[in-house]
ROSE-4610 file (N, C-alpha, C; in Angstrom, 1 decimal, always signed):
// ROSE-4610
residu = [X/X/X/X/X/X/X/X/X/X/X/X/X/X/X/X/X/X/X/X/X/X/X/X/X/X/X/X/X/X/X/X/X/X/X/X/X/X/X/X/X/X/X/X/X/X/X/X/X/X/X/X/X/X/X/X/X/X/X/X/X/X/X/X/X/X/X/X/X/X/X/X/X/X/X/X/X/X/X/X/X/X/X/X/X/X/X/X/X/X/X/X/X/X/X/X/X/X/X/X/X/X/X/X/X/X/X/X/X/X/X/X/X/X/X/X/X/X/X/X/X/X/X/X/X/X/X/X/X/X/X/X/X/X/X/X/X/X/X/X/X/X/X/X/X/X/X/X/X/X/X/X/X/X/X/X/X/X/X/X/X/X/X/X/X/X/X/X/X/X/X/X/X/X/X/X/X/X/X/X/X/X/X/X/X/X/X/X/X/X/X/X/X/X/X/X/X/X/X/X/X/X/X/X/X/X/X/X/X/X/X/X/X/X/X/X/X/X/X/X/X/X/X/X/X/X/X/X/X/X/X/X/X/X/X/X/X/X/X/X/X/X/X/X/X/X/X/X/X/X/X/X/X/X/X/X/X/X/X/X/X/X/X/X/X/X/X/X/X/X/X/X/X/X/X/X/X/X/X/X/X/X/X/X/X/X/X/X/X/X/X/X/X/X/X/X/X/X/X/X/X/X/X/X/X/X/X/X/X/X/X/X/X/X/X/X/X/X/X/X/X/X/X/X/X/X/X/X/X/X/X/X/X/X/X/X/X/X/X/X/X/X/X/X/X/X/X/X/X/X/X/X/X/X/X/X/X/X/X/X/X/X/X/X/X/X/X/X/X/X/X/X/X/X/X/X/X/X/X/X/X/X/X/X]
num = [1/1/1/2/2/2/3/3/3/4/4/4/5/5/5/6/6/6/7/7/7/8/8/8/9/9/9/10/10/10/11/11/11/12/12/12/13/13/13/14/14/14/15/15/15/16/16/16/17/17/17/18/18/18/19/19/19/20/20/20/21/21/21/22/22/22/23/23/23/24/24/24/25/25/25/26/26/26/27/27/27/28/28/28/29/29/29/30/30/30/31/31/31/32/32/32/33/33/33/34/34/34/35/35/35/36/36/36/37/37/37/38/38/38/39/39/39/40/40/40/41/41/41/42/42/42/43/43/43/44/44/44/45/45/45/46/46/46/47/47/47/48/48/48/49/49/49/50/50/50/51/51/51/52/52/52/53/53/53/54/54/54/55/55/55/56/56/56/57/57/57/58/58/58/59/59/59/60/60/60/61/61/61/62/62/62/63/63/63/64/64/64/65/65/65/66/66/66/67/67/67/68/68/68/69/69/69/70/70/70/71/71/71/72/72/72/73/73/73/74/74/74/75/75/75/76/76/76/77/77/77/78/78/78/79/79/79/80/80/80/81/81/81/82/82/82/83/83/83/84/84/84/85/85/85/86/86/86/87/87/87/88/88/88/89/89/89/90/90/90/91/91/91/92/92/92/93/93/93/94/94/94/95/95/95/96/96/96/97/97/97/98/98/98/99/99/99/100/100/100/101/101/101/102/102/102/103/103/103/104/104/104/105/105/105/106/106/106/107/107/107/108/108/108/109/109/109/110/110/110/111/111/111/112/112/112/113/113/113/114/114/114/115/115/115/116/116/116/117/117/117/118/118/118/119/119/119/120/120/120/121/121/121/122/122/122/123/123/123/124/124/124/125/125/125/126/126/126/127/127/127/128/128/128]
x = [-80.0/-80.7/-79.7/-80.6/-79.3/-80.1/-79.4/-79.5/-78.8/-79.9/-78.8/-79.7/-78.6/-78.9/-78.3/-79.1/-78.7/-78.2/-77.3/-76.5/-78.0/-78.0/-79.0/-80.5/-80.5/-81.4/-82.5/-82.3/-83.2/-84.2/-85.4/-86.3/-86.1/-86.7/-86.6/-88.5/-88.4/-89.8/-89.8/-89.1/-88.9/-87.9/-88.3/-87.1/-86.9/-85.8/-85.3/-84.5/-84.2/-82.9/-83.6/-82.9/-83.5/-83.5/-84.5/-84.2/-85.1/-84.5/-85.2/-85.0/-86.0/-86.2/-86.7/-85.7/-86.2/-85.7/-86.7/-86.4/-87.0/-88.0/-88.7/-88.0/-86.6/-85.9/-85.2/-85.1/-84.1/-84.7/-84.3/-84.4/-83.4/-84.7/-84.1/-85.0/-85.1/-86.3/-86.8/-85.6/-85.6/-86.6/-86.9/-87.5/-89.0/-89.3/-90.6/-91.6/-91.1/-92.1/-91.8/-91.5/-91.9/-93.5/-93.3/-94.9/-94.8/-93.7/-93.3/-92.3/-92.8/-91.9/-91.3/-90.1/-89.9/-88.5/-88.7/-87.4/-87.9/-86.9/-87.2/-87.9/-89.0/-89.1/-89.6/-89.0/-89.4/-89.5/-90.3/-90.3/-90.4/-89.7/-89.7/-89.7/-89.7/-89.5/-89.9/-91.4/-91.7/-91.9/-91.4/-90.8/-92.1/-92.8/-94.3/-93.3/-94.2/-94.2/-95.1/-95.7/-96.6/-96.6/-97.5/-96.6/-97.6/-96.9/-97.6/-98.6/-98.7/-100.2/-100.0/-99.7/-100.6/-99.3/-99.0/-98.3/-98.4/-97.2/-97.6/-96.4/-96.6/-95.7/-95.4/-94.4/-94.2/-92.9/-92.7/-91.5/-91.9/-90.9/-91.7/-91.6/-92.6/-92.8/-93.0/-92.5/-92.7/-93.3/-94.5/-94.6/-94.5/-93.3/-92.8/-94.0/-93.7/-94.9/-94.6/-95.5/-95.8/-95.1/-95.5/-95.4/-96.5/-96.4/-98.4/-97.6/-98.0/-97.8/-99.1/-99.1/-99.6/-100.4/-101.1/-100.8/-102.3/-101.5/-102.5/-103.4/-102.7/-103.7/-104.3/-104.2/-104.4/-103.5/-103.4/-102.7/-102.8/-101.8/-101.7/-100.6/-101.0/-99.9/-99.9/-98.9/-99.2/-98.2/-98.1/-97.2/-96.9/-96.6/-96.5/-95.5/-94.0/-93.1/-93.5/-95.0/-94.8/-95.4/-95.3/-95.6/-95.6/-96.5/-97.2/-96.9/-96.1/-96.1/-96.2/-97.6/-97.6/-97.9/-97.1/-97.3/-97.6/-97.6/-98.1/-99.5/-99.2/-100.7/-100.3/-101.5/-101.3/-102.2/-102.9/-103.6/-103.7/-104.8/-105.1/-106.1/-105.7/-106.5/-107.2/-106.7/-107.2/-107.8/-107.8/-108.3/-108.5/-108.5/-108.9/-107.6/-107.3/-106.0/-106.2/-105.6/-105.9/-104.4/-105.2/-104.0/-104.3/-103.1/-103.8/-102.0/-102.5/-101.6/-100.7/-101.5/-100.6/-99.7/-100.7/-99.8/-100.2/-99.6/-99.6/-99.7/-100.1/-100.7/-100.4/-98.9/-98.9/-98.8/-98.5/-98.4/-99.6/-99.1/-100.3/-101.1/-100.7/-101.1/-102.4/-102.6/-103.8/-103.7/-104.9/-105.2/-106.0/-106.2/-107.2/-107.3/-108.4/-108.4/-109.8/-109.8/-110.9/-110.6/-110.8/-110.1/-111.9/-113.1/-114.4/-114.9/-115.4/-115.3/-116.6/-117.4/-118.8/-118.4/-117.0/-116.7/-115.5/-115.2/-113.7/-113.8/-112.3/-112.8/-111.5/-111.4/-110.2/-110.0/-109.1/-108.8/-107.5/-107.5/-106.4/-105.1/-104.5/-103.2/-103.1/-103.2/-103.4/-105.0/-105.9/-107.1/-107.6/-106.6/-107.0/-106.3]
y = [+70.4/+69.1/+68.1/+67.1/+65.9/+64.2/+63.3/+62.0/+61.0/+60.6/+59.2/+57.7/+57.3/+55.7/+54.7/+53.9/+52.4/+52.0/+50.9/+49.6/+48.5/+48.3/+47.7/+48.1/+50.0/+49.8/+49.5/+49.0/+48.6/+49.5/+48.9/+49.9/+49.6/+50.9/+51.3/+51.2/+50.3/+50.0/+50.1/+50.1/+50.6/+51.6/+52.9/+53.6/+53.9/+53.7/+53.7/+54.3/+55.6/+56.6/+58.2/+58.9/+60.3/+60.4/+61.1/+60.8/+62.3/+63.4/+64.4/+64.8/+65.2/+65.0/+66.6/+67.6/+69.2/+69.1/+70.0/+70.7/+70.1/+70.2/+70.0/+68.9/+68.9/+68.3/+67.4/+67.0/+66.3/+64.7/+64.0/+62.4/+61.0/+60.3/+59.4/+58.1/+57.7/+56.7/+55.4/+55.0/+53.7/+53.7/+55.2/+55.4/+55.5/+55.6/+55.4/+54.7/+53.3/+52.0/+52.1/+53.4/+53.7/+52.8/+52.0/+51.9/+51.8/+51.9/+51.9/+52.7/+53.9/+54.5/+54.9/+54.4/+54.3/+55.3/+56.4/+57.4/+58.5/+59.1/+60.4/+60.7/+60.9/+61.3/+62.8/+63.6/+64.6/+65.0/+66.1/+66.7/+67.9/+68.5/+70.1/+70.9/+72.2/+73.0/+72.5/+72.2/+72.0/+70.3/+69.4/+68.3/+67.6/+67.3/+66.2/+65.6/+64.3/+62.6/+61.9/+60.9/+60.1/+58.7/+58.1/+56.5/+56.2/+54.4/+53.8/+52.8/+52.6/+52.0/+52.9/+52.0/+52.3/+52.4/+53.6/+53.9/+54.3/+53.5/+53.3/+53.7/+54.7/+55.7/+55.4/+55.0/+54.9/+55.8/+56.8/+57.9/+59.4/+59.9/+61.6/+61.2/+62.3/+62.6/+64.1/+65.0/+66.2/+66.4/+67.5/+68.3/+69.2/+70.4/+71.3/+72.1/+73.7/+74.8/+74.3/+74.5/+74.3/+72.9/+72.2/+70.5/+69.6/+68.7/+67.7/+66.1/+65.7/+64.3/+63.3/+62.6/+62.1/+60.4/+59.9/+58.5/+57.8/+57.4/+56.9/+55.5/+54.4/+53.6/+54.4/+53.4/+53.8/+54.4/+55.6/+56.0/+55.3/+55.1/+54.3/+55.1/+55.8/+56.0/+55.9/+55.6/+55.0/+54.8/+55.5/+55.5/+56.8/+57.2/+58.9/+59.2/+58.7/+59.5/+59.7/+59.5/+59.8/+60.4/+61.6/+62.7/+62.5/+63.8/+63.6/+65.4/+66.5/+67.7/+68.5/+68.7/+69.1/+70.9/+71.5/+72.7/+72.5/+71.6/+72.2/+71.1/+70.3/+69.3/+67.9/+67.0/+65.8/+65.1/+64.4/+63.8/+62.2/+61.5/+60.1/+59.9/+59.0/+59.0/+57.8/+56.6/+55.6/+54.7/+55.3/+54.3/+55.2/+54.4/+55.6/+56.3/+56.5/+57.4/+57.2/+56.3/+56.5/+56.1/+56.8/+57.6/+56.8/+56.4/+55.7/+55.7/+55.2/+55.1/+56.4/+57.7/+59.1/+59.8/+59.0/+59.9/+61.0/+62.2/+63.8/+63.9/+64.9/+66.0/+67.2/+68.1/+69.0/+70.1/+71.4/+71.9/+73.2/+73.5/+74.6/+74.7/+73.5/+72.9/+72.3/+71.5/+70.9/+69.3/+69.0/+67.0/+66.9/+65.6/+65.4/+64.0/+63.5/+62.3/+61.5/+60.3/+59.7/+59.5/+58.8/+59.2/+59.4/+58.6/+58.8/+60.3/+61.1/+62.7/+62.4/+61.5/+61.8/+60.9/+61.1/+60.4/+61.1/+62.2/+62.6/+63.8/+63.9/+65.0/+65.6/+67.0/+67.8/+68.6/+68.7/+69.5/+70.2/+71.3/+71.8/+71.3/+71.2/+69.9/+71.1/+72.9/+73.4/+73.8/+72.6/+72.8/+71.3/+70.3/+69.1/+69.1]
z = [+15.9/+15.9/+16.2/+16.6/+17.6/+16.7/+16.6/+16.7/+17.8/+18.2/+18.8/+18.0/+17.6/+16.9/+17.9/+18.4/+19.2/+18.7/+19.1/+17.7/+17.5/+16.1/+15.3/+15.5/+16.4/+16.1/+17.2/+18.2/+18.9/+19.7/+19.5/+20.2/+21.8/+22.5/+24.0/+24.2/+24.8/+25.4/+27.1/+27.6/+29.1/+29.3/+29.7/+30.2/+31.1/+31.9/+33.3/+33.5/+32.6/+32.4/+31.9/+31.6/+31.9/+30.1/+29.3/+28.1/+27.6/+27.3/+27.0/+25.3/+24.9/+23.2/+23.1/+22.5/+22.5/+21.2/+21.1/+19.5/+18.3/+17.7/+16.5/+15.4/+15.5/+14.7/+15.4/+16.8/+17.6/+17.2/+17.3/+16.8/+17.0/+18.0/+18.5/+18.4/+17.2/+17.0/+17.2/+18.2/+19.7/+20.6/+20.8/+21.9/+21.0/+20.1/+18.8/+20.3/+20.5/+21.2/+22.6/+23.1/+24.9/+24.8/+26.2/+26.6/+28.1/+28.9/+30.1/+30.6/+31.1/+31.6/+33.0/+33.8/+35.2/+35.4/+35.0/+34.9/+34.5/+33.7/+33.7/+32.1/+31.5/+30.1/+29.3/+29.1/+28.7/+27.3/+26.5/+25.4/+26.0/+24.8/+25.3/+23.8/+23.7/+22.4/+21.5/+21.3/+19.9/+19.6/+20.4/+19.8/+20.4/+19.3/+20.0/+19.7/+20.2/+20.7/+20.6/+20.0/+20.1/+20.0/+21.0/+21.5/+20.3/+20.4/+19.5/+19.9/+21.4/+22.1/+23.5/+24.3/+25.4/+26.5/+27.5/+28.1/+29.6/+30.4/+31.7/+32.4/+33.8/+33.6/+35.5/+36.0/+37.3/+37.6/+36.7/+37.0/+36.9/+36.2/+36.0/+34.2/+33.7/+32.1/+32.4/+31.5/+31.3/+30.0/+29.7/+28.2/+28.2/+27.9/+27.8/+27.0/+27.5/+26.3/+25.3/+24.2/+22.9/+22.3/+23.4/+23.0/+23.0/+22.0/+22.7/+22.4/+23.5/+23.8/+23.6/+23.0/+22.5/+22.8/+23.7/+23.7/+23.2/+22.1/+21.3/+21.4/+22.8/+23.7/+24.8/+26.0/+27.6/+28.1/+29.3/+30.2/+31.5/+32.5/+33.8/+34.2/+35.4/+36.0/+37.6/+38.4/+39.9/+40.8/+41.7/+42.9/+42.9/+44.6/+45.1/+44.3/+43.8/+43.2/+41.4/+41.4/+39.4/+39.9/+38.6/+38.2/+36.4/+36.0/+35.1/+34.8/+34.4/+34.3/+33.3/+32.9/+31.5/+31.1/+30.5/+30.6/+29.0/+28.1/+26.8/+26.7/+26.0/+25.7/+25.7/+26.5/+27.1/+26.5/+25.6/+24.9/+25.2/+25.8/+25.7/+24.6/+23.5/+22.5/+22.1/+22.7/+22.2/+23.9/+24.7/+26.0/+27.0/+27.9/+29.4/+29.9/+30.6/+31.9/+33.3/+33.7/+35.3/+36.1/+36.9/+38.1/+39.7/+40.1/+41.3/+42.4/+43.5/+44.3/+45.0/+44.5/+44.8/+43.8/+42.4/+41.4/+41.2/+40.6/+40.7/+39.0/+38.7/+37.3/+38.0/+37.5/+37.7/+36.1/+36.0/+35.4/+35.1/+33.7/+33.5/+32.0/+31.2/+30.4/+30.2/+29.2/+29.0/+28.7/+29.6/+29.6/+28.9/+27.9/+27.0/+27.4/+27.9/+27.9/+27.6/+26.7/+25.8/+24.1/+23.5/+22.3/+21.6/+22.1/+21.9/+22.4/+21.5/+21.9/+22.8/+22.9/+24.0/+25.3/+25.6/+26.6/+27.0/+25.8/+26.5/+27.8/+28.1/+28.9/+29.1/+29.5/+29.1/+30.4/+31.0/+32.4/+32.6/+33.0/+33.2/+34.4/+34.5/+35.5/+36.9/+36.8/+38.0/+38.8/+37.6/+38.6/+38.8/+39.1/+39.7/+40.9]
């Protein structure tokens, strides 16, 4: 297991750098208030993630097998170079997801999107 601490602390609400979080115990709790992501963001081995509103994504995000990501507002993501590659679980819980401009959902994972279950709707990333 790994830590990185900021000086004082500060949360990461844009990330524009490659920031990968593996392992069930890895912890880096700056990045807690992502709501914009323009780089690279991954979870992998175990290590959920869950934002704390609403997350908008103009880079790559990966969810590694037996990971669930979590976004507990809206999803936005947009422009041909994002990507979205979820091979474990991708969860929108609190708002819609949308995809525009030539963004991609790859993987072999699972999308959950709606946080209202008579509105949600769940798709696999290699049959969109």
């Amino acid at each position: 297991s790994s830590q990185l601490t900021l000086q004082n602390n500060s949360p990461v609400r844009i990330n524009n750098a490659r920031v990968v979080l593996s392992g069930s115990m890895s912890l880096f709790t700056s990045i807690d208030s992502l709501d914009n992501n323009q780089g690279m963001f991954e979870t992998t081995e175990g290590r959920d993630f869950t934002t704390q509103g609403d997350l908008e994504n103009t880079g790559q995000i990966g969810v590694g097998a037996d990971t669930t990501l979590r976004v507990t507002g809206g999803y936005a993501q947009s422009g041909a170079d994002s990507v979205l590659t979820v091979d474990g679980t991708f969860e929108v819980l609190g708002g819609s997801a949308q995809l525009s401009d030539g963004a991609r959902i790859l993987g072999s994972g699972r999308v959950g999107a709606g946080g209202d279950r008579q509105n949600s709707a769940v798709a696999m990333p290699s049959a969109l």
